[in-house]
mmCIF file of the N, C-alpha and C atoms, coordinates in Angstrom:
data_MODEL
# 
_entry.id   MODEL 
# 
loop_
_atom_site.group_PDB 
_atom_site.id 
_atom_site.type_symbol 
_atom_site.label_atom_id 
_atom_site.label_alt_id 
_atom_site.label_comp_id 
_atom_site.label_asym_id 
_atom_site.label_entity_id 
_atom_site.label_seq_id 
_atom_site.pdbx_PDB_ins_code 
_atom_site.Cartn_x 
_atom_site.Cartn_y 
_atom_site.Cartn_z 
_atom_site.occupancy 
_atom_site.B_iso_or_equiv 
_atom_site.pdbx_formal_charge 
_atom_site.auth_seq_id 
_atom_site.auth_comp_id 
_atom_site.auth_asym_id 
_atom_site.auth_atom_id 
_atom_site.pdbx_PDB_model_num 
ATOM 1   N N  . UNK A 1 1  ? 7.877  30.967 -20.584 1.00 0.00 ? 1  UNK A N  1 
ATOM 2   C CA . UNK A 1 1  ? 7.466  29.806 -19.810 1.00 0.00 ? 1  UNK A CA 1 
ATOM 3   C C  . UNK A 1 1  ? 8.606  29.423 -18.878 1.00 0.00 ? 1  UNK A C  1 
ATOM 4   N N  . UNK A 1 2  ? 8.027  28.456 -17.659 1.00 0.00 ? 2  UNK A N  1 
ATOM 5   C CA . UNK A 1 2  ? 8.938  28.428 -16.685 1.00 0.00 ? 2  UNK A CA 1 
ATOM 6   C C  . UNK A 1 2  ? 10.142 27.420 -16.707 1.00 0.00 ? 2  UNK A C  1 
ATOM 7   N N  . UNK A 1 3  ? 11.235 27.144 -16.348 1.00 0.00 ? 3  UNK A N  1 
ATOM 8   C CA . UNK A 1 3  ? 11.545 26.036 -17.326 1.00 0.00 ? 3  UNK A CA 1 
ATOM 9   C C  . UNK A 1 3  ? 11.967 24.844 -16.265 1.00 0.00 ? 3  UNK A C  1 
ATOM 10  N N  . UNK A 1 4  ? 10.814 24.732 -15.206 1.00 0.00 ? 4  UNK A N  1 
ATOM 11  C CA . UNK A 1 4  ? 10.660 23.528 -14.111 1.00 0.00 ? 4  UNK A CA 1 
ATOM 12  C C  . UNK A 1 4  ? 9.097  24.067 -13.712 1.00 0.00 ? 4  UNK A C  1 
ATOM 13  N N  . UNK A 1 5  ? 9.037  22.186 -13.568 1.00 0.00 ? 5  UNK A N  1 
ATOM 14  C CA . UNK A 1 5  ? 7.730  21.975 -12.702 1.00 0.00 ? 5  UNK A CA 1 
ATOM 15  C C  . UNK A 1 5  ? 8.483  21.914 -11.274 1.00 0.00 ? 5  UNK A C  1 
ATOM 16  N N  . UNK A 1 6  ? 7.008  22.474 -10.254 1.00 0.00 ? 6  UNK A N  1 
ATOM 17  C CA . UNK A 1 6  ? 7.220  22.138 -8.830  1.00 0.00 ? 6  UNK A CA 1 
ATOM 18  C C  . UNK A 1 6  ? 6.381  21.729 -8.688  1.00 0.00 ? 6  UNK A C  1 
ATOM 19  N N  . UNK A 1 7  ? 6.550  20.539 -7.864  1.00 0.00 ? 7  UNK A N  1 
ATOM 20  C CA . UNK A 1 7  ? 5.259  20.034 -7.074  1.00 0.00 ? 7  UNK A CA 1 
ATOM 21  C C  . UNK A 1 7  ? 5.079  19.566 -6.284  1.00 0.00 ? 7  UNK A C  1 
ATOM 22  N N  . UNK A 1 8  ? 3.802  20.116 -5.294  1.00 0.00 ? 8  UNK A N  1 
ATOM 23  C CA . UNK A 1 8  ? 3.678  19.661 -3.602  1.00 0.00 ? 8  UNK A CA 1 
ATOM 24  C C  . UNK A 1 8  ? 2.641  19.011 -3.471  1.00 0.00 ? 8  UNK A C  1 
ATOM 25  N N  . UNK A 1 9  ? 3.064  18.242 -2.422  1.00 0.00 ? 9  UNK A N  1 
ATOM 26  C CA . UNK A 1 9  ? 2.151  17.371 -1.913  1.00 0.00 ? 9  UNK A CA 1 
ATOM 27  C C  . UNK A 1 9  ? 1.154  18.011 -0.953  1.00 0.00 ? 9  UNK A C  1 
ATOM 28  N N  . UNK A 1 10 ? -0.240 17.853 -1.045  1.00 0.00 ? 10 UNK A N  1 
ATOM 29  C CA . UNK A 1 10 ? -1.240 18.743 -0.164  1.00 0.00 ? 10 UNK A CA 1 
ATOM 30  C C  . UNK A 1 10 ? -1.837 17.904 0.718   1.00 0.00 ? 10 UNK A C  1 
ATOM 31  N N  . UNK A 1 11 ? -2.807 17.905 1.697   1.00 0.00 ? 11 UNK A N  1 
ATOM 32  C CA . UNK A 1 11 ? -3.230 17.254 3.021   1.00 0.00 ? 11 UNK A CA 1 
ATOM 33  C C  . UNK A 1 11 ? -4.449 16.985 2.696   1.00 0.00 ? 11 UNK A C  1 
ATOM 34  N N  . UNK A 1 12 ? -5.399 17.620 1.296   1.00 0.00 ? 12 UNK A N  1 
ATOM 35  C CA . UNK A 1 12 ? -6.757 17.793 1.123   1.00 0.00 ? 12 UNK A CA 1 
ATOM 36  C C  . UNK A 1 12 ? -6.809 17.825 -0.389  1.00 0.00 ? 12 UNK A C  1 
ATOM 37  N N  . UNK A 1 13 ? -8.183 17.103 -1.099  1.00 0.00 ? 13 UNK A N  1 
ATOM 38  C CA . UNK A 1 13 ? -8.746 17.857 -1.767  1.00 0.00 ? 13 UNK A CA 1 
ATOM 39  C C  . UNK A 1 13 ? -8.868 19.291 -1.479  1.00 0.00 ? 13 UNK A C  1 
ATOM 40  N N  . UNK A 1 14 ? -9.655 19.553 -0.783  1.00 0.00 ? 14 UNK A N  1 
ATOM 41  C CA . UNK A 1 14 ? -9.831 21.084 -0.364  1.00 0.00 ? 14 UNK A CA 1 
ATOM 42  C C  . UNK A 1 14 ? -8.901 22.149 -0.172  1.00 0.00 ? 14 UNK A C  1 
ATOM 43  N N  . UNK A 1 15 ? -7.693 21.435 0.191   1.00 0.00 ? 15 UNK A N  1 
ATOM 44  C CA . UNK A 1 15 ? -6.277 22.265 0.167   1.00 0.00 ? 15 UNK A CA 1 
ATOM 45  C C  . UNK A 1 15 ? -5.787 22.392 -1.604  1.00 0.00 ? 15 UNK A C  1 
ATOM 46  N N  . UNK A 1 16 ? -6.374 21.429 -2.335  1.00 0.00 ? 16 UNK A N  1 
ATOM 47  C CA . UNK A 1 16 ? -5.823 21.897 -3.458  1.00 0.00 ? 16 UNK A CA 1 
ATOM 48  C C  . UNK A 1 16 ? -6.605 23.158 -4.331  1.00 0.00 ? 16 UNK A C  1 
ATOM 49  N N  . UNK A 1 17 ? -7.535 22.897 -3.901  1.00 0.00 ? 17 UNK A N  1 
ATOM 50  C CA . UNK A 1 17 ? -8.953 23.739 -4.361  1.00 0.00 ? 17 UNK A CA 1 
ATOM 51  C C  . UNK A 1 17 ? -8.281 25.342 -3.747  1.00 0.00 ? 17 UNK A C  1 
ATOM 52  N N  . UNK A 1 18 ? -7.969 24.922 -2.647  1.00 0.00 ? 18 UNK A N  1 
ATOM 53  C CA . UNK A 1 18 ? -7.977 26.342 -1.717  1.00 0.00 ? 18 UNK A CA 1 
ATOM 54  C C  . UNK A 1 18 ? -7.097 27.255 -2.596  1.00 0.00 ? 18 UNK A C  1 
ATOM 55  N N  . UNK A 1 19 ? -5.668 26.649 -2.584  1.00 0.00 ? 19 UNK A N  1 
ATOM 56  C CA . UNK A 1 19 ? -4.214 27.250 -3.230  1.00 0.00 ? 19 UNK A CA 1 
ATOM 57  C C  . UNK A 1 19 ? -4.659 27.261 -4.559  1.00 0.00 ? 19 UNK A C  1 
ATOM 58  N N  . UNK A 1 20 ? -4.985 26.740 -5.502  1.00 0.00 ? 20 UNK A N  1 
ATOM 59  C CA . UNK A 1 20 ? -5.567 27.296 -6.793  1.00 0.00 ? 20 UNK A CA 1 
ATOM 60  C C  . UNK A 1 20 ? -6.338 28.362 -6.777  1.00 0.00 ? 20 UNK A C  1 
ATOM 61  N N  . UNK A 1 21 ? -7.787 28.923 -6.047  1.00 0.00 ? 21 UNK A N  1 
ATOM 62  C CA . UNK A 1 21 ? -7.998 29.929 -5.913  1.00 0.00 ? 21 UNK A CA 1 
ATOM 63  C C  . UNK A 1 21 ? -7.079 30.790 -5.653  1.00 0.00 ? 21 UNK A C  1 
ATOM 64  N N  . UNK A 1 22 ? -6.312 30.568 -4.489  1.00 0.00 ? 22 UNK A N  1 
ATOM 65  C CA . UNK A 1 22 ? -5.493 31.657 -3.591  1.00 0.00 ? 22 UNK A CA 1 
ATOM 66  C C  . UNK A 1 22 ? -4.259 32.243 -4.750  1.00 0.00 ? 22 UNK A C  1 
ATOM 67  N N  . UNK A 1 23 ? -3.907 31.251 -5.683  1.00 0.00 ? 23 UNK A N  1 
ATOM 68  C CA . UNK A 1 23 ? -2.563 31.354 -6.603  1.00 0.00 ? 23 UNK A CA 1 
ATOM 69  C C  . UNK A 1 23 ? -3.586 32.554 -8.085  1.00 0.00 ? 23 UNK A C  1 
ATOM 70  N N  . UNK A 1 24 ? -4.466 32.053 -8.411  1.00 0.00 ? 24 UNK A N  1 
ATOM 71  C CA . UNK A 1 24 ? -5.001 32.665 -8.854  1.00 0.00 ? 24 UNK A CA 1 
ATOM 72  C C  . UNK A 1 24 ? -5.285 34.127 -8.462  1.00 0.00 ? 24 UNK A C  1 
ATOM 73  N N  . UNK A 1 25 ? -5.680 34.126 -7.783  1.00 0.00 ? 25 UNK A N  1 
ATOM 74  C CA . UNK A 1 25 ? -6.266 35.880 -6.813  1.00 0.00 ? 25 UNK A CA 1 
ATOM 75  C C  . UNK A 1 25 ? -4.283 36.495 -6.565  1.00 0.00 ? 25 UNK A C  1 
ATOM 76  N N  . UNK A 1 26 ? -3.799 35.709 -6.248  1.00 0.00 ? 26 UNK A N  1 
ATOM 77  C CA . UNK A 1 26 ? -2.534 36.879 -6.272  1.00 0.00 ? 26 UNK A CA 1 
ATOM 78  C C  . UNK A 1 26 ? -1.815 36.705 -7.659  1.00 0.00 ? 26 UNK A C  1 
ATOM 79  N N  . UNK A 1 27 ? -2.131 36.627 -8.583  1.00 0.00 ? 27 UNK A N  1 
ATOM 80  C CA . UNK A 1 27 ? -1.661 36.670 -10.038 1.00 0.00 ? 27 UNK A CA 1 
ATOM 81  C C  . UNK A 1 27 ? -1.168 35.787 -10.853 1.00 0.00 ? 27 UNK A C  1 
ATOM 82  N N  . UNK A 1 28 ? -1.697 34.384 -10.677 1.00 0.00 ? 28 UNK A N  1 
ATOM 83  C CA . UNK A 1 28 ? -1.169 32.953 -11.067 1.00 0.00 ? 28 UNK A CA 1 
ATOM 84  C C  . UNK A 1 28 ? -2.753 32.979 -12.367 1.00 0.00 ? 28 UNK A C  1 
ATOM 85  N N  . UNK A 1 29 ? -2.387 32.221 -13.157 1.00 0.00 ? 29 UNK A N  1 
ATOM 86  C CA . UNK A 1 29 ? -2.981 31.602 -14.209 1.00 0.00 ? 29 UNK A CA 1 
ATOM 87  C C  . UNK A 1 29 ? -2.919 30.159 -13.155 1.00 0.00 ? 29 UNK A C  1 
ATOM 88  N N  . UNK A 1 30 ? -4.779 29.501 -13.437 1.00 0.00 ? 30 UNK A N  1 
ATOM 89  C CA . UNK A 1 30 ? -4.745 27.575 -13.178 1.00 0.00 ? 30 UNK A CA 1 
ATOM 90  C C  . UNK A 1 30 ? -4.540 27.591 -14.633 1.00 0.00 ? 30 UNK A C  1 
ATOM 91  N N  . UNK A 1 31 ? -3.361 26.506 -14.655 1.00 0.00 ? 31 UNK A N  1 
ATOM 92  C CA . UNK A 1 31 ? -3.415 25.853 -16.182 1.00 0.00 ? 31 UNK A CA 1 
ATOM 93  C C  . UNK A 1 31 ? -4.483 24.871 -15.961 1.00 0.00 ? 31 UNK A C  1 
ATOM 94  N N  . UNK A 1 32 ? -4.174 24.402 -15.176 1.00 0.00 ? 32 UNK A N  1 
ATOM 95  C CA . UNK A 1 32 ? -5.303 22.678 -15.018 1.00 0.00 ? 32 UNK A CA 1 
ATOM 96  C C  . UNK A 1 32 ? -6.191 22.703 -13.976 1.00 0.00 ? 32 UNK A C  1 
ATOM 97  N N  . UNK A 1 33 ? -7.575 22.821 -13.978 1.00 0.00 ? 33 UNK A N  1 
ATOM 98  C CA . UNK A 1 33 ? -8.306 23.025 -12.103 1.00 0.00 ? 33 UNK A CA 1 
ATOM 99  C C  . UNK A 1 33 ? -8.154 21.194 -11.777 1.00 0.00 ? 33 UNK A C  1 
ATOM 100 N N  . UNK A 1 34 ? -8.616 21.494 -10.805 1.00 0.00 ? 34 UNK A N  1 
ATOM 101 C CA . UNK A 1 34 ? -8.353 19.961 -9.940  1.00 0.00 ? 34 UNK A CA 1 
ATOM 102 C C  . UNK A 1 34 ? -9.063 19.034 -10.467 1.00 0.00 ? 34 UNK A C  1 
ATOM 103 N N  . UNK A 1 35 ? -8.540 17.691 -10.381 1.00 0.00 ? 35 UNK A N  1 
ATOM 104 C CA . UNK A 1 35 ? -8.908 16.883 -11.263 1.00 0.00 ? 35 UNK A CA 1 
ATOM 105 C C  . UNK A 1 35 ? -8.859 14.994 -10.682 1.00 0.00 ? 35 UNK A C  1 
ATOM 106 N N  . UNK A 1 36 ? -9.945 14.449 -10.600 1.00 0.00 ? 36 UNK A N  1 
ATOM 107 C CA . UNK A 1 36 ? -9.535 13.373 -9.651  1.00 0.00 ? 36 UNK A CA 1 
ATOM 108 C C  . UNK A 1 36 ? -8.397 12.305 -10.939 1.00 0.00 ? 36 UNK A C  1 
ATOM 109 N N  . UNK A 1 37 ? -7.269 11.853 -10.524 1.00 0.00 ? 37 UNK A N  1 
ATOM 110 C CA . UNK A 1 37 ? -6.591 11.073 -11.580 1.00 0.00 ? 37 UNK A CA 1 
ATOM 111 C C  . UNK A 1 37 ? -6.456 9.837  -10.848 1.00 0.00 ? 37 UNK A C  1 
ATOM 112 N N  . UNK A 1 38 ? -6.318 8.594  -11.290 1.00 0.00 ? 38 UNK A N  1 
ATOM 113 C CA . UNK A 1 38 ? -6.378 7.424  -10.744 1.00 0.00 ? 38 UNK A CA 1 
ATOM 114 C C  . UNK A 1 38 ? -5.838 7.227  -9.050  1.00 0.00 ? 38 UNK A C  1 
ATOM 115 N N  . UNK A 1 39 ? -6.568 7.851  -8.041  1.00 0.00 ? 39 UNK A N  1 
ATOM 116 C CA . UNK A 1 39 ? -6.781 7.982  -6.738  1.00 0.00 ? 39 UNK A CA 1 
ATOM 117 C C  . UNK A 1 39 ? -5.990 9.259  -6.146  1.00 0.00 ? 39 UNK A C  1 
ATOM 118 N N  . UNK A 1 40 ? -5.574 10.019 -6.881  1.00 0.00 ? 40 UNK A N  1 
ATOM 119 C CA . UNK A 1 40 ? -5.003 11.539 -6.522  1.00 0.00 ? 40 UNK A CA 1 
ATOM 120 C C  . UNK A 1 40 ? -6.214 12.440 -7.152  1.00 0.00 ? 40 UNK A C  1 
ATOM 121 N N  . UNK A 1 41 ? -6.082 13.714 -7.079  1.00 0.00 ? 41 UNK A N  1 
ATOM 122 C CA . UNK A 1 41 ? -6.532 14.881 -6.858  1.00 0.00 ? 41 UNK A CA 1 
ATOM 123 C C  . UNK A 1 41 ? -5.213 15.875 -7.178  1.00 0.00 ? 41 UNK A C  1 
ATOM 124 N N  . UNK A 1 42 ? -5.435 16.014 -8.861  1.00 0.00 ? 42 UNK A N  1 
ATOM 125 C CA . UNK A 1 42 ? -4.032 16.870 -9.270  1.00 0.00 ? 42 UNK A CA 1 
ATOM 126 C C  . UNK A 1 42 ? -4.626 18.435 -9.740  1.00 0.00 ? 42 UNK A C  1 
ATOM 127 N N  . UNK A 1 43 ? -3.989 19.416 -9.676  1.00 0.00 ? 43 UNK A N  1 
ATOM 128 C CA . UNK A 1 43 ? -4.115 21.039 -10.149 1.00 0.00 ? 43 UNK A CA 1 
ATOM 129 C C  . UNK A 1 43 ? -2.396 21.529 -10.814 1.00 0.00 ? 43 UNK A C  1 
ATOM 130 N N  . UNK A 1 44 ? -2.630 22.167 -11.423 1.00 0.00 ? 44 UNK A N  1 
ATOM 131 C CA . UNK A 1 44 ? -1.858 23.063 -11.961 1.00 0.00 ? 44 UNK A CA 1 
ATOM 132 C C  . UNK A 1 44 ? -2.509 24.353 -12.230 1.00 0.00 ? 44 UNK A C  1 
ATOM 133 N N  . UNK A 1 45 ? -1.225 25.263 -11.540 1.00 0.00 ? 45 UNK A N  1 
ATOM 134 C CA . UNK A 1 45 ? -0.876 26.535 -12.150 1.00 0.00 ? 45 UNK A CA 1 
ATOM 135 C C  . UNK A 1 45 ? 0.109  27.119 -11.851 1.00 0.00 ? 45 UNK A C  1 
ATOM 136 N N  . UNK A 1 46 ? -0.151 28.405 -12.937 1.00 0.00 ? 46 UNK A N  1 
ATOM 137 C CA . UNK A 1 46 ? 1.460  29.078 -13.517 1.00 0.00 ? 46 UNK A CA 1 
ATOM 138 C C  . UNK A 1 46 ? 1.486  30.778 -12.404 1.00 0.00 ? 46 UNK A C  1 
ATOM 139 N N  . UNK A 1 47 ? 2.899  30.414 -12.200 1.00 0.00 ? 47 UNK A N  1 
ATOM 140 C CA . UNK A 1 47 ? 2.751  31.558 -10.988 1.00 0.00 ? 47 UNK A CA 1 
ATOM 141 C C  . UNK A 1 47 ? 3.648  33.088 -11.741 1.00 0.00 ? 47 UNK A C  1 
ATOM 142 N N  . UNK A 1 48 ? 3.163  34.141 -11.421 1.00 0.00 ? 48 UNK A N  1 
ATOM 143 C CA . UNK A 1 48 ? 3.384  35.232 -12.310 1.00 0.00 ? 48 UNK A CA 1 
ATOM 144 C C  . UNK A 1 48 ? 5.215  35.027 -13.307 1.00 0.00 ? 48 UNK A C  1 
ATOM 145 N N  . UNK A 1 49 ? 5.787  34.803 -12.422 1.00 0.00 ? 49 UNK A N  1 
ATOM 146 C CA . UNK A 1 49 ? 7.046  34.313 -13.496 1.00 0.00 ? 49 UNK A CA 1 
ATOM 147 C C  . UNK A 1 49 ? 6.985  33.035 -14.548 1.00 0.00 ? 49 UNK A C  1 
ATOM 148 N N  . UNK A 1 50 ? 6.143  32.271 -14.635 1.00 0.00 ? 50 UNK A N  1 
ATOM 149 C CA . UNK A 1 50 ? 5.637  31.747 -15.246 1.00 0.00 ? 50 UNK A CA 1 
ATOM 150 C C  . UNK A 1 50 ? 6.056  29.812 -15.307 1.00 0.00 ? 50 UNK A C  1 
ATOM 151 N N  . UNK A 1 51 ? 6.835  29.709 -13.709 1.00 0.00 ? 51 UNK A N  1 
ATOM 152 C CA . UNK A 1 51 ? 6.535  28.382 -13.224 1.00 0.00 ? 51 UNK A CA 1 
ATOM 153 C C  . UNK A 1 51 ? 5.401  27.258 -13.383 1.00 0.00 ? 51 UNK A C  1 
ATOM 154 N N  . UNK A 1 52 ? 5.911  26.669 -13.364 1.00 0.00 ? 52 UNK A N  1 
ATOM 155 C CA . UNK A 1 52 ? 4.377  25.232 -13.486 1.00 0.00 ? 52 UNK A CA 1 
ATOM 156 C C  . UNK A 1 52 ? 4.613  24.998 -12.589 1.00 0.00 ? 52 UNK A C  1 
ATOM 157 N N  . UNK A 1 53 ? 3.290  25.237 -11.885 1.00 0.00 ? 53 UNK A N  1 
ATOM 158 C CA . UNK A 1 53 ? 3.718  24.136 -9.692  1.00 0.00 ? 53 UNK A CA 1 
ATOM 159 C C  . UNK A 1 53 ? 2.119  22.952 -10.197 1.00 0.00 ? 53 UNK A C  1 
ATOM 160 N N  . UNK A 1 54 ? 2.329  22.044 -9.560  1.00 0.00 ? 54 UNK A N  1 
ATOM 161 C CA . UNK A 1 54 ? 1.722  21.231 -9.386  1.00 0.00 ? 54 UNK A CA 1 
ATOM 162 C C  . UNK A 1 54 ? 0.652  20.503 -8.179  1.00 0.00 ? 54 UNK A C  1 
ATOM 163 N N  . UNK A 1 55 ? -0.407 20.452 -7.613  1.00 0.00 ? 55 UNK A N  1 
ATOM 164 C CA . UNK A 1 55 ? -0.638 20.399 -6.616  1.00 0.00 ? 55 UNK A CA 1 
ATOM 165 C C  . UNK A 1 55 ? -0.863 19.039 -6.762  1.00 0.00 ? 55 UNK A C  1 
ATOM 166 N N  . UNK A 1 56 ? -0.555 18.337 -5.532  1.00 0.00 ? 56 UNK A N  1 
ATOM 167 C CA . UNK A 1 56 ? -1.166 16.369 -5.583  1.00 0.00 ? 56 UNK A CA 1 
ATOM 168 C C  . UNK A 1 56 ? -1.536 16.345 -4.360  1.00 0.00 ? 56 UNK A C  1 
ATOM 169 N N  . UNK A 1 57 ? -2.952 15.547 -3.972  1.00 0.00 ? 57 UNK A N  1 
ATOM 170 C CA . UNK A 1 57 ? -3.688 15.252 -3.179  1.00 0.00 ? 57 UNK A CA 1 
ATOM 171 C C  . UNK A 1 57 ? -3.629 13.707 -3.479  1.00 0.00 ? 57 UNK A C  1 
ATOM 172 N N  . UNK A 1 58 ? -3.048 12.825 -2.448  1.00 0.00 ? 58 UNK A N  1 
ATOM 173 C CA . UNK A 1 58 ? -3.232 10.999 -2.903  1.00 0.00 ? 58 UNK A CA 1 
ATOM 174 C C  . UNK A 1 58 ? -3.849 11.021 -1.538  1.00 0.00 ? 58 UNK A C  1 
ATOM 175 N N  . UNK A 1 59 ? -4.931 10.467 -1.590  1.00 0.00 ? 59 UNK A N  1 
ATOM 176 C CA . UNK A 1 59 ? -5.545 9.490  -0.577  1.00 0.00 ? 59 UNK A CA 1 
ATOM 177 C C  . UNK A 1 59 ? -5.312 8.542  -0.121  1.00 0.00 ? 59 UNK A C  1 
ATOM 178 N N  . UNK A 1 60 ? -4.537 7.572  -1.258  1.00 0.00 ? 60 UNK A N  1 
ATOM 179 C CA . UNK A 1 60 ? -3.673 6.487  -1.014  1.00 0.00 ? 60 UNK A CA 1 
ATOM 180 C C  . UNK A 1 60 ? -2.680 6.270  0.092   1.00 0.00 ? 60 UNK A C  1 
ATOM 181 N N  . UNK A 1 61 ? -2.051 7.466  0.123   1.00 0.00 ? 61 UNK A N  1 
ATOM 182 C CA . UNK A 1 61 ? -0.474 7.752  0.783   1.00 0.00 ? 61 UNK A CA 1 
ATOM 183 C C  . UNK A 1 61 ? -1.498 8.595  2.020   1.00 0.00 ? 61 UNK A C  1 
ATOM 184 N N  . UNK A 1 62 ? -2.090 9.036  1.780   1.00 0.00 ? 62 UNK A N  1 
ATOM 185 C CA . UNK A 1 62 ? -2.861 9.444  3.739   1.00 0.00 ? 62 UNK A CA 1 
ATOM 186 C C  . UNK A 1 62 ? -3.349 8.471  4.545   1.00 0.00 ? 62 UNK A C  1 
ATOM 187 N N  . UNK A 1 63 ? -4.285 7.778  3.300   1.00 0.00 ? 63 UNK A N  1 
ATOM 188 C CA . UNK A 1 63 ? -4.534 6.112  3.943   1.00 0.00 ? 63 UNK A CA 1 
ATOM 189 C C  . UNK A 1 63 ? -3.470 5.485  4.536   1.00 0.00 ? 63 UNK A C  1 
ATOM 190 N N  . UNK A 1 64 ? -2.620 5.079  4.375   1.00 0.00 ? 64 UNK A N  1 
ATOM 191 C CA . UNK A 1 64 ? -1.027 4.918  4.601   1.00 0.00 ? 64 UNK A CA 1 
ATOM 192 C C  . UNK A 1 64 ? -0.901 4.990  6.216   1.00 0.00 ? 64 UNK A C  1 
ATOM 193 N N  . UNK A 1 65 ? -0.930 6.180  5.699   1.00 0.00 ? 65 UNK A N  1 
ATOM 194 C CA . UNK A 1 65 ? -0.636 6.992  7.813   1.00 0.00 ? 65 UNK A CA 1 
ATOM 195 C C  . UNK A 1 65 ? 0.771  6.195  8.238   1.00 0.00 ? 65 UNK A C  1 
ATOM 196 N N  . UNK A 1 66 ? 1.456  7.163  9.406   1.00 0.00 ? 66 UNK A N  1 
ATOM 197 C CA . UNK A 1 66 ? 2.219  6.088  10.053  1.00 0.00 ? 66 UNK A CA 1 
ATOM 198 C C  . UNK A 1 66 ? 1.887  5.022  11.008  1.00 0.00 ? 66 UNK A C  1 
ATOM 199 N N  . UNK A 1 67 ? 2.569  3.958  11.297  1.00 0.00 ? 67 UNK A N  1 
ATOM 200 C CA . UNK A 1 67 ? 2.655  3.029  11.712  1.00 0.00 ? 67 UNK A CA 1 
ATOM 201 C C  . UNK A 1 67 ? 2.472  2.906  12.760  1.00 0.00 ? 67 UNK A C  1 
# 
């Protein structure tokens, strides 16, 4: 096992959806498929060395926008 999480911030639901497939198809295990959590949109998976990356989608923080 990997011995750090990474985790990025994505632009989409659909971007998280996307890179979970895509991590998957080039040799990643999803530990976790996407998942709405109190106003994010979180995924996990483990990439062939056996990292935990994290994907976060907040709506909150897009709502946001700059100023």
């Amino acid at each position: 096992m990997g011995a750090c999480t990474i985790s990025c911030a994505m632009g989409s639901k659909e971007e998280v959806d996307d890179i979970l497939v895509r991590a998957e198809t080039a040799g990643g295990s999803v530990s976790r498929p996407a998942d709405d959590y109190d106003g994010s949109c979180i995924g996990y998976f483990s990439d062939p060395d056996g990292h935990l990356w994290e994907l976060v989608f907040n709506a909150r923080t897009e709502a946001a926008g700059p100023s």
